[in-house]
N, CA, C and O atoms as a printed pandas DataFrame, in Angstrom:
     atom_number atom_name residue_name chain_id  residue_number  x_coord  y_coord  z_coord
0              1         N          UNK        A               1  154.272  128.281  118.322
1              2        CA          UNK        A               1  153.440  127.709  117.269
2              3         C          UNK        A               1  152.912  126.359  117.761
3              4         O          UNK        A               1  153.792  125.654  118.256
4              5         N          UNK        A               2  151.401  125.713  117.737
5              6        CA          UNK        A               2  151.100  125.046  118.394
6              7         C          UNK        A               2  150.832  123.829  117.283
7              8         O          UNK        A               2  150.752  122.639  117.588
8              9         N          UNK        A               3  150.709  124.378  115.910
9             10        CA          UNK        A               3  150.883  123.905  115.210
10            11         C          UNK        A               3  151.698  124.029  113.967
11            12         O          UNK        A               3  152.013  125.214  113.866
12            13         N          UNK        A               4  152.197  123.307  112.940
13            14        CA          UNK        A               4  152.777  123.502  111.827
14            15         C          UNK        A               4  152.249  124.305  110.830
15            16         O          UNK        A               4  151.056  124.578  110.955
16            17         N          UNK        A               5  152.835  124.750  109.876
17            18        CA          UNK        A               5  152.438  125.545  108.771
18            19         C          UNK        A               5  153.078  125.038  107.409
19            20         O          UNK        A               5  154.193  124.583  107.153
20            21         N          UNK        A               6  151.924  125.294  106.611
21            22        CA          UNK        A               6  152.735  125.105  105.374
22            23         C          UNK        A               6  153.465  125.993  104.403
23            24         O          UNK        A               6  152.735  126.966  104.218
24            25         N          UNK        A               7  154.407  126.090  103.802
25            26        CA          UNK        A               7  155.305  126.407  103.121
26            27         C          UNK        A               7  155.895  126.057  101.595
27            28         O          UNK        A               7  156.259  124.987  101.107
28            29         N          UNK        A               8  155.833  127.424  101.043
29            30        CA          UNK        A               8  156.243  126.971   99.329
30            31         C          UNK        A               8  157.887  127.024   99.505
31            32         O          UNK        A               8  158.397  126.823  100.607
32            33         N          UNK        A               9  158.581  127.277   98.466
33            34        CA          UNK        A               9  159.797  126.793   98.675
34            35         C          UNK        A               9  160.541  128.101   98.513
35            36         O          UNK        A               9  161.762  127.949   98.532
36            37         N          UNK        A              10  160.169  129.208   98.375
37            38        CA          UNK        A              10  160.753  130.215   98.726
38            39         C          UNK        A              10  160.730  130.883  100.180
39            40         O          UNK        A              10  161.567  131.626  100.692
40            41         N          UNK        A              11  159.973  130.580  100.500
41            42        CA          UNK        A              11  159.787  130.475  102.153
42            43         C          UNK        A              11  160.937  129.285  102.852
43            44         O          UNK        A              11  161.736  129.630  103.722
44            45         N          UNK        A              12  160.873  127.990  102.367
45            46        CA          UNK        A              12  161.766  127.583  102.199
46            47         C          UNK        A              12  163.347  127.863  102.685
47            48         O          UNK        A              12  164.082  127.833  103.672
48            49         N          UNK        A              13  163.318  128.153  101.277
49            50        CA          UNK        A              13  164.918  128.795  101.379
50            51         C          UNK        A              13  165.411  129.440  101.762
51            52         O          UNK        A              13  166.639  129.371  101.811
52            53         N          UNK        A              14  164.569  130.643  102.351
53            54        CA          UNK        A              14  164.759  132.022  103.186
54            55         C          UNK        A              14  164.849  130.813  104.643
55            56         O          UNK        A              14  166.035  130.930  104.953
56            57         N          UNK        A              15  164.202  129.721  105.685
57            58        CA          UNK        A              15  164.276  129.367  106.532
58            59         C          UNK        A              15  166.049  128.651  106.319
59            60         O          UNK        A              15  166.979  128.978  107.057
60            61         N          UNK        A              16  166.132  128.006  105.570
61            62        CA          UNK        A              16  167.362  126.952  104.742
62            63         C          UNK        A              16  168.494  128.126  105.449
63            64         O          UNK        A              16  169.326  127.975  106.343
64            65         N          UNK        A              17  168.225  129.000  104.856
65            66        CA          UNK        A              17  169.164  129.892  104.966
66            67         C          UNK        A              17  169.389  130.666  106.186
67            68         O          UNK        A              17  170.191  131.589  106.044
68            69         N          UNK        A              18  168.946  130.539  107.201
69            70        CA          UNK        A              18  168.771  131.260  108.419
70            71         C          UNK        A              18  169.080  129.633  109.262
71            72         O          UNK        A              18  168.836  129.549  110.465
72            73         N          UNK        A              19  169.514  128.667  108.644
73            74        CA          UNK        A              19  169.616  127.722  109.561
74            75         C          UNK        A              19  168.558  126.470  109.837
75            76         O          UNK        A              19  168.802  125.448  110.479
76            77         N          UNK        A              20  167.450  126.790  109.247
77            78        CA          UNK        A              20  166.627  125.409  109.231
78            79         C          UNK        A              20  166.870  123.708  108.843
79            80         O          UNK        A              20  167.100  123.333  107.693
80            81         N          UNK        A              21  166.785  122.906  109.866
81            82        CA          UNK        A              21  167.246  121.283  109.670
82            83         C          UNK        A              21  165.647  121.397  108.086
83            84         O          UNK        A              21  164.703  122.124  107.777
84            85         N          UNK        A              22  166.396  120.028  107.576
85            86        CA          UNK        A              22  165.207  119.500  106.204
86            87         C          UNK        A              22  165.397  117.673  106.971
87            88         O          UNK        A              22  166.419  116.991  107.048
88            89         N          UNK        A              23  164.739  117.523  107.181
89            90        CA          UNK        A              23  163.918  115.834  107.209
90            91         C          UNK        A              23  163.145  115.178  105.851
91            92         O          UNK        A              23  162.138  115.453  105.198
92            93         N          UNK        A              24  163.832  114.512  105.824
93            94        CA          UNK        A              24  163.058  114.067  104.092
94            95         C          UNK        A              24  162.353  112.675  104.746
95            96         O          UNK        A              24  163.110  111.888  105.314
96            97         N          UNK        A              25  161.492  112.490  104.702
97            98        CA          UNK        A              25  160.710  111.249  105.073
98            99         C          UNK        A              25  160.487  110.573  103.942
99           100         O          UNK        A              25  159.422  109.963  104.033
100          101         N          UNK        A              26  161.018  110.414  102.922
101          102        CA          UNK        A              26  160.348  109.285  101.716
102          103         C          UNK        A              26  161.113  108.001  102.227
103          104         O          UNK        A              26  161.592  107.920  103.358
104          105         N          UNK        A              27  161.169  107.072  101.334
105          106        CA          UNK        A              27  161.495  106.220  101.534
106          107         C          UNK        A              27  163.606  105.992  101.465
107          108         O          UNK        A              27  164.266  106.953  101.068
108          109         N          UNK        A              28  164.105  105.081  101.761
109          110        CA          UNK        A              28  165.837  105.182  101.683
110          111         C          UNK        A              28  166.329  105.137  100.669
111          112         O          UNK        A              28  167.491  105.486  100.464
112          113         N          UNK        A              29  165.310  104.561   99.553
113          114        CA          UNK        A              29  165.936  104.785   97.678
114          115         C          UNK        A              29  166.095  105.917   97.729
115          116         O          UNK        A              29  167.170  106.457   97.989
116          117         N          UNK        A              30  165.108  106.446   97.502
117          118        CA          UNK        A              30  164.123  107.614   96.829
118          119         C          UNK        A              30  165.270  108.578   97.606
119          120         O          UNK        A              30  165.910  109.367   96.910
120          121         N          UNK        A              31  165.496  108.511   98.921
121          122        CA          UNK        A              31  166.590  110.025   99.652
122          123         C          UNK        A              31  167.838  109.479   98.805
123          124         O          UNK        A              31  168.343  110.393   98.152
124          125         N          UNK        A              32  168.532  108.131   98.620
125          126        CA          UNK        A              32  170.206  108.056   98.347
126          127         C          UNK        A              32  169.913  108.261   96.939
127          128         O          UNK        A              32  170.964  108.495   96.342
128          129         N          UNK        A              33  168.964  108.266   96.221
129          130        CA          UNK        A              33  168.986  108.780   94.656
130          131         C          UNK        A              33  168.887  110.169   94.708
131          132         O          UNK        A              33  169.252  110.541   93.593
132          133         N          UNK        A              34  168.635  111.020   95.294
133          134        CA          UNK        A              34  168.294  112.496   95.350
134          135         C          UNK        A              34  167.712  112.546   96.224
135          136         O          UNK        A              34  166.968  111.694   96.711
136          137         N          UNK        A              35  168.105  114.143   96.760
137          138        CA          UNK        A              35  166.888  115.121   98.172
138          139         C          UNK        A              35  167.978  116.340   98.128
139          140         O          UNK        A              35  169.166  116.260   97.816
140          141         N          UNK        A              36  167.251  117.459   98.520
141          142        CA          UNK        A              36  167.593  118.376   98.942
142          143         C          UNK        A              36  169.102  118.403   99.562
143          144         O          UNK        A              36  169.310  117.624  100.493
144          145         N          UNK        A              37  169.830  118.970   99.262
145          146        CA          UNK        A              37  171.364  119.008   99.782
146          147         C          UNK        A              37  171.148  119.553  101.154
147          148         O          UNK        A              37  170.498  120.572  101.386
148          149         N          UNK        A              38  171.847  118.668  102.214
149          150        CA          UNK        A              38  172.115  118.969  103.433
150          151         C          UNK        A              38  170.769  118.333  104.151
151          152         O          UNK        A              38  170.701  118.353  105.380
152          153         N          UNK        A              39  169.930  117.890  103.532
153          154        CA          UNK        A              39  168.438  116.821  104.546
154          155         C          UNK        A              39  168.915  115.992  104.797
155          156         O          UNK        A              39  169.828  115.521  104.119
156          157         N          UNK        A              40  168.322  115.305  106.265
157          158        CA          UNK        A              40  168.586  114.558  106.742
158          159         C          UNK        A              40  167.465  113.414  106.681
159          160         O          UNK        A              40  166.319  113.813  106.888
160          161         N          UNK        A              41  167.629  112.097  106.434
161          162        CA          UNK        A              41  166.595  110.917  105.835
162          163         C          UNK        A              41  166.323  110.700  107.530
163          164         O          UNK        A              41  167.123  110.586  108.459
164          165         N          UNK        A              42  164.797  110.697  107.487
165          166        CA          UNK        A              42  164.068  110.533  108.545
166          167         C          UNK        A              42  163.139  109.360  108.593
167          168         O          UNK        A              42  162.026  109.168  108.103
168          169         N          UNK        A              43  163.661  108.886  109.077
169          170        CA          UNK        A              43  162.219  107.281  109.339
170          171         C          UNK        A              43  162.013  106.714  110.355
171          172         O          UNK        A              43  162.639  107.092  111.345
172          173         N          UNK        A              44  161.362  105.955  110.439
173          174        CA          UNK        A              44  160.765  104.884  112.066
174          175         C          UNK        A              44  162.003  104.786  112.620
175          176         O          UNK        A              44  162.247  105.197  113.754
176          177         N          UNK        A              45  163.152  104.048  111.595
177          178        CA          UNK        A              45  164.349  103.793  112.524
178          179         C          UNK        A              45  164.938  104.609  113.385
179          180         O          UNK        A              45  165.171  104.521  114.590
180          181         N          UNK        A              46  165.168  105.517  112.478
181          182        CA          UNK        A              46  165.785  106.773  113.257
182          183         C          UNK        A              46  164.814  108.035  114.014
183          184         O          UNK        A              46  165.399  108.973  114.555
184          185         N          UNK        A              47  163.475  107.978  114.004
185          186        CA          UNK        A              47  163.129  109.223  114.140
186          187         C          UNK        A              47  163.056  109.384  116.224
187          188         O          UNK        A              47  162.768  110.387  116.878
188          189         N          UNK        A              48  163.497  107.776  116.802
189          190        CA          UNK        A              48  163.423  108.296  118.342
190          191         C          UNK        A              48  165.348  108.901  118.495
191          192         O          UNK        A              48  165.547  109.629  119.467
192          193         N          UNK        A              49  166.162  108.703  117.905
193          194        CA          UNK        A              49  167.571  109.535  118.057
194          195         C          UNK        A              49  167.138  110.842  117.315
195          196         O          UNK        A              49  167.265  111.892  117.944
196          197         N          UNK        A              50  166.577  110.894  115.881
197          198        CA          UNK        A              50  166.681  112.274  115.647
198          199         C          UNK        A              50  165.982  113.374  117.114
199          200         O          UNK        A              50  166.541  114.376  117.559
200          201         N          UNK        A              51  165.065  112.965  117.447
201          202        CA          UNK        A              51  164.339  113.515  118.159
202          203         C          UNK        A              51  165.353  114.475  119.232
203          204         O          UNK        A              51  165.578  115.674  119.397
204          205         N          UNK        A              52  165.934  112.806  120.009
205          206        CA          UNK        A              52  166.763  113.082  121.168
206          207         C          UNK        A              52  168.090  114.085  120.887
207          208         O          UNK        A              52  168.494  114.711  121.868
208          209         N          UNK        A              53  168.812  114.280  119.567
209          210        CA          UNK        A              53  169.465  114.761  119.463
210          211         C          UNK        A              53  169.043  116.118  119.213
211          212         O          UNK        A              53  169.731  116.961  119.790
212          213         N          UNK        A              54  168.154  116.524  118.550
213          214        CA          UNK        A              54  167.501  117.646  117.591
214          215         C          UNK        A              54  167.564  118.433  118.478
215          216         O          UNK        A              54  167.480  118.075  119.653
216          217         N          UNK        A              55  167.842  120.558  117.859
217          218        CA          UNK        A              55  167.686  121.239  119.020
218          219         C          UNK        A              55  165.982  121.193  118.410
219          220         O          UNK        A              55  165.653  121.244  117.225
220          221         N          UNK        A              56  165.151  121.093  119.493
221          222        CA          UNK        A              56  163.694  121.056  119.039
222          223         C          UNK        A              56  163.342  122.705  118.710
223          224         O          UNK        A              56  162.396  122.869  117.940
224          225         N          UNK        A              57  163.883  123.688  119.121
225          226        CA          UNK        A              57  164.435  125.273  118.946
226          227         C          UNK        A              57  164.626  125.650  117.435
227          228         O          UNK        A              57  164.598  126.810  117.025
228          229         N          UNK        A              58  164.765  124.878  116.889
229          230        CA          UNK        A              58  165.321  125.190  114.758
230          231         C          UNK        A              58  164.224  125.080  114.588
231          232         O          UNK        A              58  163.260  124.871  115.324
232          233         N          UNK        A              59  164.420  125.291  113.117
233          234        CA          UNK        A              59  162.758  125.483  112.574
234          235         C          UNK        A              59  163.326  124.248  111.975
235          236         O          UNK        A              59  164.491  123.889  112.149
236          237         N          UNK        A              60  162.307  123.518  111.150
237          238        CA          UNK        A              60  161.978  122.027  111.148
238          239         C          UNK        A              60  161.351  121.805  110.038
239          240         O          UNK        A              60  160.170  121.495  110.193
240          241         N          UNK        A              61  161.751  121.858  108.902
241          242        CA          UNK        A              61  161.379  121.668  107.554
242          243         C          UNK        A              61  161.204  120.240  106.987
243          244         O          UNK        A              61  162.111  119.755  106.310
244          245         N          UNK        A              62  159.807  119.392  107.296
245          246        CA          UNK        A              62  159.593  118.189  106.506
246          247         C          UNK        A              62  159.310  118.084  105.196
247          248         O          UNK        A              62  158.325  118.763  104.903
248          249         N          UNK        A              63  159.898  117.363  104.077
249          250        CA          UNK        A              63  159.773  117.106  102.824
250          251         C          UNK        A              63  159.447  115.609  102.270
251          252         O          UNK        A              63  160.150  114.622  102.483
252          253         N          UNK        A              64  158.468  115.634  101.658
253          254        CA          UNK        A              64  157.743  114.300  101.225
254          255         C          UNK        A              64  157.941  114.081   99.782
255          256         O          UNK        A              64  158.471  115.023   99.193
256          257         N          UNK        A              65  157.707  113.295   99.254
257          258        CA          UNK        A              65  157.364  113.582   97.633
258          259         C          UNK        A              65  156.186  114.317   97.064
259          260         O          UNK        A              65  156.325  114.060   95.868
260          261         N          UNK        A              66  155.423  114.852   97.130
261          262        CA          UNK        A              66  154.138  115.938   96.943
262          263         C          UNK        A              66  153.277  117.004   97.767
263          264         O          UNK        A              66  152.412  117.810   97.423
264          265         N          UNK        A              67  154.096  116.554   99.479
265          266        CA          UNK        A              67  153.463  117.510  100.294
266          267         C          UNK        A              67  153.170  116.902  101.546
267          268         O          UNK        A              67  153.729  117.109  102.623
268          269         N          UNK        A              68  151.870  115.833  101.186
269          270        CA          UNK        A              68  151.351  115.436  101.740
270          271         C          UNK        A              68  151.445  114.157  102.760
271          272         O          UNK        A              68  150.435  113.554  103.122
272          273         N          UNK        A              69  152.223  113.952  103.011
273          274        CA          UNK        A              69  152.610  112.967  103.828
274          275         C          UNK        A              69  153.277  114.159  105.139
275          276         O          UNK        A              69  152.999  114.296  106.331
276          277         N          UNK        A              70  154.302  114.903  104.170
277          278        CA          UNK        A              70  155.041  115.230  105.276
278          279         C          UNK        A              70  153.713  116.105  106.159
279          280         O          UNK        A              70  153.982  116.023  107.358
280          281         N          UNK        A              71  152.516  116.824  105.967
281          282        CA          UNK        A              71  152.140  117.444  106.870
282          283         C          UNK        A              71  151.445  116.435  107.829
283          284         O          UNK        A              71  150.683  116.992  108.619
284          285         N          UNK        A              72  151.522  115.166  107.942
285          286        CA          UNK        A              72  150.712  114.632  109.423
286          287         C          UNK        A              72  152.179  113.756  110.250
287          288         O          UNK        A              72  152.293  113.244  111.363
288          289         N          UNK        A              73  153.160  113.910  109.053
289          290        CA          UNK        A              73  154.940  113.771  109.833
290          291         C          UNK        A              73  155.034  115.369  110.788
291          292         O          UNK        A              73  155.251  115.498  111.993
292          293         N          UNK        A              74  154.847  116.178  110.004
293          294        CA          UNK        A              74  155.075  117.509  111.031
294          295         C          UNK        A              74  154.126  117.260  112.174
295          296         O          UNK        A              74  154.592  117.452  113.297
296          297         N          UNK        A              75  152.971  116.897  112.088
297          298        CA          UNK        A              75  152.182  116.890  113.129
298          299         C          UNK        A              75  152.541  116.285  113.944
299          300         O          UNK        A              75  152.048  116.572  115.035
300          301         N          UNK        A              76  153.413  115.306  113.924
301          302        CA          UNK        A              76  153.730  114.396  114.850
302          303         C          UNK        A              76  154.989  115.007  115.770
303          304         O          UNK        A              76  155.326  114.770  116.930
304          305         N          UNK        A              77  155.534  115.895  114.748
305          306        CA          UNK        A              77  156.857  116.445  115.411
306          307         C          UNK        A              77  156.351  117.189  116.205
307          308         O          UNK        A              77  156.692  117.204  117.388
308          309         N          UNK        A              78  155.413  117.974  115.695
309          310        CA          UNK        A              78  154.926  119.176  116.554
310          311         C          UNK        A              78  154.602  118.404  118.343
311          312         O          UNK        A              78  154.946  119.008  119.360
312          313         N          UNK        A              79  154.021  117.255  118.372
313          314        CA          UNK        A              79  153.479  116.296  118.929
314          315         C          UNK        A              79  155.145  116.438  120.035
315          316         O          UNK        A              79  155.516  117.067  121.025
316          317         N          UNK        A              80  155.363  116.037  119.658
317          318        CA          UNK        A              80  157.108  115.377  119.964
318          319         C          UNK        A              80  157.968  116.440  120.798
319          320         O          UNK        A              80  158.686  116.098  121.738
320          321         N          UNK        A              81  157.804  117.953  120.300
321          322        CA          UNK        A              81  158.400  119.175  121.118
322          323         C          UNK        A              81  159.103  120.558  120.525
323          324         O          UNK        A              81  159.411  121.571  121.152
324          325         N          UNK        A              82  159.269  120.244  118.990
325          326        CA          UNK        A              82  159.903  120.748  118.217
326          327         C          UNK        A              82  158.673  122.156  117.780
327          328         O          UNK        A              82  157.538  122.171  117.303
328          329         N          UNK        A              83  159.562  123.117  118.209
329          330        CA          UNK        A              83  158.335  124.542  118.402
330          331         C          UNK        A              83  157.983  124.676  116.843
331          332         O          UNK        A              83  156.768  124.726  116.649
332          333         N          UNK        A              84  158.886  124.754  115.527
333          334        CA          UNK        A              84  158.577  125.063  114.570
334          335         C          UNK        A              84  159.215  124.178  113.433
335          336         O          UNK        A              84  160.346  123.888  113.044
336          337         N          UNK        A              85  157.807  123.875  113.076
337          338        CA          UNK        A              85  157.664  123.165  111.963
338          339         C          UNK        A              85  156.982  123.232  110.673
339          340         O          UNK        A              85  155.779  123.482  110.742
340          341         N          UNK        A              86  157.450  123.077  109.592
341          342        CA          UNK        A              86  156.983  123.221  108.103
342          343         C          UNK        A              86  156.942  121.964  107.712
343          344         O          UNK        A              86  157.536  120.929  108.013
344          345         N          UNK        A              87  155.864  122.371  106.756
345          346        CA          UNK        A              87  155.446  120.724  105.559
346          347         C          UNK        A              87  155.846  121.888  104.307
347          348         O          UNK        A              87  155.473  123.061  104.308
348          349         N          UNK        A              88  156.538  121.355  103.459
349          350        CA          UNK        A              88  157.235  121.866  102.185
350          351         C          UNK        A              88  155.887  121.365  101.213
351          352         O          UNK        A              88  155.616  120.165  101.158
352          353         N          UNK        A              89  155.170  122.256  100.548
353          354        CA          UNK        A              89  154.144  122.534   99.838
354          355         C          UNK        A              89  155.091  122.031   98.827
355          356         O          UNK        A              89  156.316  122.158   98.832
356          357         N          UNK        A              90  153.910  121.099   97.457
357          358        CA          UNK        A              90  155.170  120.526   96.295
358          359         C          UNK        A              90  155.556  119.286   96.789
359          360         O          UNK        A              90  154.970  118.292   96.359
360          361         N          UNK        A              91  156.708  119.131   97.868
361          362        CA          UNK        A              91  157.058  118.072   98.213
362          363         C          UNK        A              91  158.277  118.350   97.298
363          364         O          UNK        A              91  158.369  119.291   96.510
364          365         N          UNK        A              92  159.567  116.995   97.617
365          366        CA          UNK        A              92  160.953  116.927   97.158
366          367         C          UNK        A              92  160.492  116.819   95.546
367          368         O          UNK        A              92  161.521  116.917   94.878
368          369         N          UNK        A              93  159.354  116.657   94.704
369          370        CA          UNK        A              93  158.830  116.608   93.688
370          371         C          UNK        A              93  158.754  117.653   92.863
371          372         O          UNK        A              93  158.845  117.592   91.637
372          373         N          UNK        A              94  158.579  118.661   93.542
373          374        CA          UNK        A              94  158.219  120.499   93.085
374          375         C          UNK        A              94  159.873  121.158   93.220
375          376         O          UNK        A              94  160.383  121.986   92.465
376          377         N          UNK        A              95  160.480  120.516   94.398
377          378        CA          UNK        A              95  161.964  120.999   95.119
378          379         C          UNK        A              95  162.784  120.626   93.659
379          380         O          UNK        A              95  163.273  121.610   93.104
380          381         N          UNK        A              96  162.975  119.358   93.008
381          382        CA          UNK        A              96  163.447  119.001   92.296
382          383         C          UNK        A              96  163.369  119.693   90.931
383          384         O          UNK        A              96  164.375  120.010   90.296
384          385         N          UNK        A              97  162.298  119.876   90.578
385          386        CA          UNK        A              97  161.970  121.060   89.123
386          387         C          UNK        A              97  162.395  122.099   89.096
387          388         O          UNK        A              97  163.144  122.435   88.177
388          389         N          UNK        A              98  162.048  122.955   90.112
389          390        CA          UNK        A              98  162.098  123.905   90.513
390          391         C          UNK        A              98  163.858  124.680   90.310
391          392         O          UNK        A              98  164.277  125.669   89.709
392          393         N          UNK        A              99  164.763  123.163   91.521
393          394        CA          UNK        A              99  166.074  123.936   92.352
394          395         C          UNK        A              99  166.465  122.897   91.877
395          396         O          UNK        A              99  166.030  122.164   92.765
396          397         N          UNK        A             100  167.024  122.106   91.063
397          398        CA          UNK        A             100  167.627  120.955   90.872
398          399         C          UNK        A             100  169.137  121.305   91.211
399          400         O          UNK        A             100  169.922  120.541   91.774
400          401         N          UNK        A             101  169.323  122.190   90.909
401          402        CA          UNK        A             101  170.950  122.812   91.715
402          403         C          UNK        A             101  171.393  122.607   93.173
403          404         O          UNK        A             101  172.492  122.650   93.726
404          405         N          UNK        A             102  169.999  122.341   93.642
405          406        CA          UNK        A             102  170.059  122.378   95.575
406          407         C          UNK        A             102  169.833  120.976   95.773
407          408         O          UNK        A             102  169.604  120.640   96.935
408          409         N          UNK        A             103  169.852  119.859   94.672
409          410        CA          UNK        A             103  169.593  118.504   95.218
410          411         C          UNK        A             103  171.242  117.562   95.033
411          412         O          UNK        A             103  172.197  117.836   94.306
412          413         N          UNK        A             104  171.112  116.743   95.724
413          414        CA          UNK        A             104  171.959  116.247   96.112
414          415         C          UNK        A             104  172.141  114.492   95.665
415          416         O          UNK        A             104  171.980  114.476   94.445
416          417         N          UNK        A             105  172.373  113.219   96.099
417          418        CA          UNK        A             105  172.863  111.866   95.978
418          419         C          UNK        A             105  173.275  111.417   96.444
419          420         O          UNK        A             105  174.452  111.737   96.277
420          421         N          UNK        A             106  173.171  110.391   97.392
421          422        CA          UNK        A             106  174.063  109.613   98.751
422          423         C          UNK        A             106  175.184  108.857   97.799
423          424         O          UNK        A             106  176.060  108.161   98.312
């Protein structure tokens, strides 16, 4: 995949479930008040270790608050080496209504 794709959240969960990492890129409130159970908070600070550690091989699920941020974050991953990547259509915004059962609280 040379590029990312986007994804609703049943697509989602079928990846979740086969093993897909979640990157939540909002801000460090916004992830320790809630995100998706089991995402990992992704930002400037951290995103040259996530990188280095990451198998770039997983599929690669970015989550924003509405969508749109995370798809030019995927782009960048894609950029970076990571074969497959998703922008979560909705955003942790739609995730939250939706699955509030699957969110979580630092």
């Amino acid at each position: 995949m040379d590029n990312f794709e986007c994804i609703n959240i049943k697509q989602a969960e079928q990846l979740i479930a086969d093993g897909a990492i979640i990157a939540d890129i909002r801000d460090q409130q916004s992830y320790q008040q809630n995100h998706i159970t089991d995402a990992i908070h992704l930002s400037n600070e951290n995103l040259h270790t996530f990188i280095q550690e990451a198998d770039l091989d997983a599929p690669l699920i970015v989550c924003c608050y509405h969508g749109f941020s995370s798809q030019s974050a995927a782009g960048i991953l894609i950029q970076q080496g990571f074969e497959q990547v998703y922008s979560l259509d909705g955003g942790f915004e739609m995730w939250q209504a939706t699955r509030p059962d699957q969110c979580s609280s630092s």
